[in-house]
Short mmCIF file of the C-alpha atoms (twelve columns), coordinates in Angstrom:
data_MODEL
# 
_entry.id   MODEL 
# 
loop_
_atom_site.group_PDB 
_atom_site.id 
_atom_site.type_symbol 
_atom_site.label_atom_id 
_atom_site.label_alt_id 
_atom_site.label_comp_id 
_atom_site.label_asym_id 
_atom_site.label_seq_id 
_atom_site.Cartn_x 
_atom_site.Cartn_y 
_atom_site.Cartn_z 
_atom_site.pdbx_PDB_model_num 
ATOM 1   C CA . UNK A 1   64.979  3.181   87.612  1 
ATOM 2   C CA . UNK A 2   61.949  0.710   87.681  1 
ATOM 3   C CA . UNK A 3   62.784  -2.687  86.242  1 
ATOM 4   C CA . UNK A 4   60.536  -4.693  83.537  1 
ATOM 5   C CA . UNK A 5   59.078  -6.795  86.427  1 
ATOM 6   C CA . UNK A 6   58.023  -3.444  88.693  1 
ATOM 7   C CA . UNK A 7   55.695  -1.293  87.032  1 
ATOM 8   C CA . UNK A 8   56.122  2.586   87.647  1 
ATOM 9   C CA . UNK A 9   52.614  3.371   87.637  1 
ATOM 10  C CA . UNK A 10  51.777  0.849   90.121  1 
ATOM 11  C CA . UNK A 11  55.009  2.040   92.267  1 
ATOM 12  C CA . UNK A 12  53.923  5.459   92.500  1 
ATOM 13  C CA . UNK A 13  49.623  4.786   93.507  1 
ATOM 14  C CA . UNK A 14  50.633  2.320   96.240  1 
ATOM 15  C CA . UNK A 15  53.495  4.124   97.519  1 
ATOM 16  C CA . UNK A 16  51.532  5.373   100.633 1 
ATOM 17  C CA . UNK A 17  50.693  3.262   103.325 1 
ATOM 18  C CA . UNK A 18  47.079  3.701   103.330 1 
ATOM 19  C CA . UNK A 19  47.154  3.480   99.268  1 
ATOM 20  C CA . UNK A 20  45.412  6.458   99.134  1 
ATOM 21  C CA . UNK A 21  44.936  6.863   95.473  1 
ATOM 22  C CA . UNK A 22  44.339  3.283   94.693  1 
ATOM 23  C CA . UNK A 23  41.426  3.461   97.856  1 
ATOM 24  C CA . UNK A 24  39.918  6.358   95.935  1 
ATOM 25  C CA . UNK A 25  40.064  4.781   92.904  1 
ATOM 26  C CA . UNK A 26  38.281  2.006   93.552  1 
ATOM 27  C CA . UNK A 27  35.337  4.013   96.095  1 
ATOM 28  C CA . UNK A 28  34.588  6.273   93.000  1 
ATOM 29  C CA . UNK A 29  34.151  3.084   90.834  1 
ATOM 30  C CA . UNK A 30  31.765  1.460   92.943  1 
ATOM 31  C CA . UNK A 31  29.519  4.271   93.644  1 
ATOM 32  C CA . UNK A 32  29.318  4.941   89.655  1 
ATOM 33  C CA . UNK A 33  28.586  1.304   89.285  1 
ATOM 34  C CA . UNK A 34  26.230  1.653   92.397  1 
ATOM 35  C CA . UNK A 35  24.246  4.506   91.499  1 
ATOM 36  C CA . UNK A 36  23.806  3.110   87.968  1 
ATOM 37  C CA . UNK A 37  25.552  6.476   86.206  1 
ATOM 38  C CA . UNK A 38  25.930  4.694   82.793  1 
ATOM 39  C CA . UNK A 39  22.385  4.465   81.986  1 
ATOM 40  C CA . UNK A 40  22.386  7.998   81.627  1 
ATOM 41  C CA . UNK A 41  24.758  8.147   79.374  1 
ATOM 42  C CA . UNK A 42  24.887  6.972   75.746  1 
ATOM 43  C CA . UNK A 43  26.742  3.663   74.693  1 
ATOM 44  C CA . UNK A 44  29.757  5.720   73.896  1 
ATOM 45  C CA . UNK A 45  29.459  8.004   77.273  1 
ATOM 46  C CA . UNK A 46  29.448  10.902  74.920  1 
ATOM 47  C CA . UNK A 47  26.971  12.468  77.193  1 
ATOM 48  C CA . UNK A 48  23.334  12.310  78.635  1 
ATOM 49  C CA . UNK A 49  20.794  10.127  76.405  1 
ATOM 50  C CA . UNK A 50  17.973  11.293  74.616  1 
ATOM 51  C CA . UNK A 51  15.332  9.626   77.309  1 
ATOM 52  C CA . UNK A 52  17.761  11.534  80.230  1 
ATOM 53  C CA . UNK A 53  17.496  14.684  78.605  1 
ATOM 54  C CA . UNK A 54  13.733  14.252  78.070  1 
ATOM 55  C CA . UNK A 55  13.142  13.611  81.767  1 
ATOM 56  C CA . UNK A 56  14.962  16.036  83.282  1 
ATOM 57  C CA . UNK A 57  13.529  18.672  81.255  1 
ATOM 58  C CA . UNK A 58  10.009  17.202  82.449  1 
ATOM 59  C CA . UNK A 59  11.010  17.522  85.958  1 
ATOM 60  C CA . UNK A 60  11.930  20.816  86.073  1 
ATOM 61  C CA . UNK A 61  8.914   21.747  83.891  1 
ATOM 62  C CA . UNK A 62  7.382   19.966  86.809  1 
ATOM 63  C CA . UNK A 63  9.618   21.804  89.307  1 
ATOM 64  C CA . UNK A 64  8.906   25.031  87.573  1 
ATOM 65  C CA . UNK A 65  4.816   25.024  87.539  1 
ATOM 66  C CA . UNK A 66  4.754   23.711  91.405  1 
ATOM 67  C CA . UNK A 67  6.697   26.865  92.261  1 
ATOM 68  C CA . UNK A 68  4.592   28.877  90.280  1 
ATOM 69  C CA . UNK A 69  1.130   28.294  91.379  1 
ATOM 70  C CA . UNK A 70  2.652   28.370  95.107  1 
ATOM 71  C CA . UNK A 71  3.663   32.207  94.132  1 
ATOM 72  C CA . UNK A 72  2.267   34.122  97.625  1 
ATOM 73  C CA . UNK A 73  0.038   31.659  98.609  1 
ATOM 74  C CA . UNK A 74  2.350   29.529  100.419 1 
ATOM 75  C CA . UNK A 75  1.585   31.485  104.222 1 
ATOM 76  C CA . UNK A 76  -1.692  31.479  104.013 1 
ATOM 77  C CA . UNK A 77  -2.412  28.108  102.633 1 
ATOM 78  C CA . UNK A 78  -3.131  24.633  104.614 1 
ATOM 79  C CA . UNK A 79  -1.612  21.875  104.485 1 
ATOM 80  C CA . UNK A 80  -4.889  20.176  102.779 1 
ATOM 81  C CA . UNK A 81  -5.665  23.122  100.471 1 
ATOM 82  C CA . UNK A 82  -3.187  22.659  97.267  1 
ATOM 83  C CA . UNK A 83  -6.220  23.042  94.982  1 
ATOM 84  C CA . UNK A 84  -4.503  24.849  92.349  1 
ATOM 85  C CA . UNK A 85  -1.224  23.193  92.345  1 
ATOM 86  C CA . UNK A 86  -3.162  19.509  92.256  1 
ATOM 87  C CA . UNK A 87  -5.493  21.049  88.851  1 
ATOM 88  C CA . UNK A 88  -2.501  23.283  87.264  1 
ATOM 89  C CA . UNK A 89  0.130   20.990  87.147  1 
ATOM 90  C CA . UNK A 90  -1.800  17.427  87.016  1 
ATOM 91  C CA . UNK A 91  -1.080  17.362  83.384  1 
ATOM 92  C CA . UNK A 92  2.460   18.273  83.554  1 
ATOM 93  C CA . UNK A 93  2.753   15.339  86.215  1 
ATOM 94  C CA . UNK A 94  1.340   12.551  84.961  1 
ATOM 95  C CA . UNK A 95  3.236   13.043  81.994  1 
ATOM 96  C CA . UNK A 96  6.509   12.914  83.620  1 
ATOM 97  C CA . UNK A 97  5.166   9.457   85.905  1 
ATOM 98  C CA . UNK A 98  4.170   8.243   82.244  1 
ATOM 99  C CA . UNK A 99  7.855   8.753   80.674  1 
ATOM 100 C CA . UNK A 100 9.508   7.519   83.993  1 
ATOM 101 C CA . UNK A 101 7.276   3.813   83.786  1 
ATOM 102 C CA . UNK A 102 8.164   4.045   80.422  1 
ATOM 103 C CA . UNK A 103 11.989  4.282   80.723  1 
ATOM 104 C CA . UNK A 104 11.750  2.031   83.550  1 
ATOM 105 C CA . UNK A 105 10.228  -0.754  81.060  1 
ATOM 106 C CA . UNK A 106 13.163  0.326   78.046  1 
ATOM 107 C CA . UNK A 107 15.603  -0.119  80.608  1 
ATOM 108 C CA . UNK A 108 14.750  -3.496  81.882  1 
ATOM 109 C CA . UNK A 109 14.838  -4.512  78.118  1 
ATOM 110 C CA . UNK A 110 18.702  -2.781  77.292  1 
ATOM 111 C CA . UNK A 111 17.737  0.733   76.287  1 
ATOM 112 C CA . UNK A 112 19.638  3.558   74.825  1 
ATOM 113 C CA . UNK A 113 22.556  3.411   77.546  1 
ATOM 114 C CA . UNK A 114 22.729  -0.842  76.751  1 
ATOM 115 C CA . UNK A 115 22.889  -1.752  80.225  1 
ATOM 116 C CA . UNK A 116 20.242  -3.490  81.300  1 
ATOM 117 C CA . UNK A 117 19.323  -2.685  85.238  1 
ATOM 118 C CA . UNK A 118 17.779  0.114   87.678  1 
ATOM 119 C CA . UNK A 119 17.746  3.702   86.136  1 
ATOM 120 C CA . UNK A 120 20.534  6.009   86.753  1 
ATOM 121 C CA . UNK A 121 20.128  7.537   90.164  1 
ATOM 122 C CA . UNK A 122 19.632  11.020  89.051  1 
ATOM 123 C CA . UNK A 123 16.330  9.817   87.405  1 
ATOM 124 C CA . UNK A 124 15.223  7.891   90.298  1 
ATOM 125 C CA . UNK A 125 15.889  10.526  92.671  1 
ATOM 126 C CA . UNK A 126 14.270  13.199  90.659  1 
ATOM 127 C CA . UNK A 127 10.886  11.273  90.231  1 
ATOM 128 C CA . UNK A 128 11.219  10.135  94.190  1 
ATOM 129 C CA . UNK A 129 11.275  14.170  94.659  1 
ATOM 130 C CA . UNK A 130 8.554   14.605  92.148  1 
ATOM 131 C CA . UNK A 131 6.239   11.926  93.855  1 
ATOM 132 C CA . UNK A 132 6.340   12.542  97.808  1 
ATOM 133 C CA . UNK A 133 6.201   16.912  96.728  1 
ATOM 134 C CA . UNK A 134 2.471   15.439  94.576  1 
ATOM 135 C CA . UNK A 135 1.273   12.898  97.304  1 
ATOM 136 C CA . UNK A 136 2.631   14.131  100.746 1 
ATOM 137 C CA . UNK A 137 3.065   17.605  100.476 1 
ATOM 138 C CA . UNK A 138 0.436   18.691  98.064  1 
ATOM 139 C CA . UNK A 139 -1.812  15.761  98.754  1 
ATOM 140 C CA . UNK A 140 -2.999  15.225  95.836  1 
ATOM 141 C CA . UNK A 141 -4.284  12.048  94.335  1 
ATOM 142 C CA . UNK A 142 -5.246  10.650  90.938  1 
ATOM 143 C CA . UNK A 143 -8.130  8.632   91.112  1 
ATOM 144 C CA . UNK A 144 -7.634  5.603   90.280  1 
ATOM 145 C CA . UNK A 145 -9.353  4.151   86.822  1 
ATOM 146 C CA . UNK A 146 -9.317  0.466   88.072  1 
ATOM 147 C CA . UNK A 147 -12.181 1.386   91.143  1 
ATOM 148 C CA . UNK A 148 -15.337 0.089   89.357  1 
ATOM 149 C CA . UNK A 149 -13.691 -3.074  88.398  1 
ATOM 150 C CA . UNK A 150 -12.309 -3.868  91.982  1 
ATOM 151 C CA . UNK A 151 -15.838 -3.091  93.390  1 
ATOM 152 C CA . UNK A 152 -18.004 -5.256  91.271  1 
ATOM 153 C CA . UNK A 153 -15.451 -8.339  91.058  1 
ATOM 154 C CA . UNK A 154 -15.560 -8.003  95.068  1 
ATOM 155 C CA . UNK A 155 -19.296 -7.894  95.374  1 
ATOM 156 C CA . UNK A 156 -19.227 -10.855 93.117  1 
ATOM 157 C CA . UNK A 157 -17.188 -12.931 95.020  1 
ATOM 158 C CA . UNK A 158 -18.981 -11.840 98.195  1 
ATOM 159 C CA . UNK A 159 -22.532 -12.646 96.934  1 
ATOM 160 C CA . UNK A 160 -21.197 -16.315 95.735  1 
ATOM 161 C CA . UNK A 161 -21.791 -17.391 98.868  1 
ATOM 162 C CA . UNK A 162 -25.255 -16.483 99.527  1 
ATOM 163 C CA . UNK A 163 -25.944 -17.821 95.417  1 
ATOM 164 C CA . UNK A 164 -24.712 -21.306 96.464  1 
ATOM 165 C CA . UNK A 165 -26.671 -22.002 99.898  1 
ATOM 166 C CA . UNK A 166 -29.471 -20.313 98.132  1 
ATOM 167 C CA . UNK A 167 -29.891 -22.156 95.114  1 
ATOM 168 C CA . UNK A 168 -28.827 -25.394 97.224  1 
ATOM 169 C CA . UNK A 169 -32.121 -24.922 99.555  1 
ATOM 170 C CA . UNK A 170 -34.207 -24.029 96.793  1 
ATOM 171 C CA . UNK A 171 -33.185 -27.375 94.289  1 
ATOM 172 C CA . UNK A 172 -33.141 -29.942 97.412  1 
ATOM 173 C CA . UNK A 173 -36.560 -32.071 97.909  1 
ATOM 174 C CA . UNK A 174 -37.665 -31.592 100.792 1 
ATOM 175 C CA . UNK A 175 -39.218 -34.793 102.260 1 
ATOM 176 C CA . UNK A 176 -42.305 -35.100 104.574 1 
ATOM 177 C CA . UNK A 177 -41.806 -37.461 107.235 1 
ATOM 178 C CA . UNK A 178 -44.667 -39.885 107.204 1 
ATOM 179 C CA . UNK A 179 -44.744 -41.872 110.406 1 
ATOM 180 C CA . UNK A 180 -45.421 -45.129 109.512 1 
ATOM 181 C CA . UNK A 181 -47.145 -46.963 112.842 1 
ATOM 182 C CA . UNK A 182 -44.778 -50.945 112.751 1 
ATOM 183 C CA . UNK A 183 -46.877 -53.872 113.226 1 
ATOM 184 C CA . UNK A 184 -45.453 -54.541 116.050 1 
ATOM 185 C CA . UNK A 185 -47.676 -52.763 118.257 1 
ATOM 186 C CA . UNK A 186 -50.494 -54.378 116.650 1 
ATOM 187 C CA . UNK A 187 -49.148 -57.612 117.422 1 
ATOM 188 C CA . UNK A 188 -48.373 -56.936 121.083 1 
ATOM 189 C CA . UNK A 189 -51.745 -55.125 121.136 1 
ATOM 190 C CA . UNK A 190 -53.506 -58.569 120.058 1 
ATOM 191 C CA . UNK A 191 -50.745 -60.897 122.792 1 
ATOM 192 C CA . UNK A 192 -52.447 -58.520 125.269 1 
ATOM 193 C CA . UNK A 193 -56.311 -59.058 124.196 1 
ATOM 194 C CA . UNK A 194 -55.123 -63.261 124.425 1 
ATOM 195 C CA . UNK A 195 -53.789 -62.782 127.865 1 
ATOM 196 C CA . UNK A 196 -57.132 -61.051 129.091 1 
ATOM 197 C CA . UNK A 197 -59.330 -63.820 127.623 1 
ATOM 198 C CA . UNK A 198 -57.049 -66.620 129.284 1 
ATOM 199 C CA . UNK A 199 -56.623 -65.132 132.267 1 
# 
């Protein structure tokens, strides 16, 4: 019974006071948008891209090997002493921080989903896991490459310093002060001797 000007469809969703359907419409739109979902799909939103598929096998590779060197030795281990975990799964690690840099970079440029912005939230989420179970949990740390460099441009620009003042005393003449007597005192020296005789 709706007329041209009335649209069914829009009848029936805000029938309800509270516009229940149109409300959770709208919320599950802006958390997709929010949480980035699309670039983890393919431009057609077939299903997960290539790079998504990639990662989260990584992770749970990841996953998979941190459980596995903590077989049994979880009770009896400290907090500091994640030796194995740290050596056994470095590899596995730093391979899934490489691909996760490197789909952050394609995805800044437009990658394989076409949507240029942050990474779907799955990803991010799954590498924020990844990174505080290495660092915080397992302590361990990958030394960084960039440490010689850092300390011998900072010794440089400490010793510049002592260079400058340095070279500064050593390539200033340094003049003797020769006191030069004035003639003045000779001349009040001799109005003294004339005095004497006259007087």
């Amino acid at each position: 019974n709706s007329s041209e000007s009335h649209n069914c469809a829009k009848s029936i969703l805000t029938s309800d006071r509270l516009q229940i359907v149109v409300t959770l419409s709208e919320f599950f739109n802006e958390t997709w948008e929010a949480a980035n979902c699309a670039n983890c799909l393919k431009n057609s939103s077939e299903g997960l891209s290539n790079s998504t598929v990639e990662f989260l096998d990584l992770f749970n590779k990841s996953l998979t090997c941190f459980e596995h060197n903590l077989q049994g030795q979880t009770i009896y281990l400290s907090p500091s002493n994640y030796t194995e975990v740290c050596k056994n799964c470095n590899e596995t690690y730093k391979m899934l921080n490489d691909l996760y840099n490197n789909l952050q970079r394609m995805n800044r440029q437009g990658g394989e989903s076409g949507h240029s912005a942050h990474l779907c939230i799955d990803v991010e989420d799954a590498m924020n896991i990844t990174r505080k179970l290495w660092s915080r949990t397992f302590n361990c740390s990958v030394p960084c490459s960039d440490t010689v460099p850092v300390i011998a441009v900072s010794s440089f620009i400490l010793f510049l310093p002592i260079v400058f003042y340095l070279s500064s005393f050593l390539h200033s003449k340094q003049k003797k002060r020769i006191l030069i007597l004035p003639k003045r005192i000779q001349s009040n020296a001799s109005l003294v001797n004339i005095q004497e005789k006259y007087s």
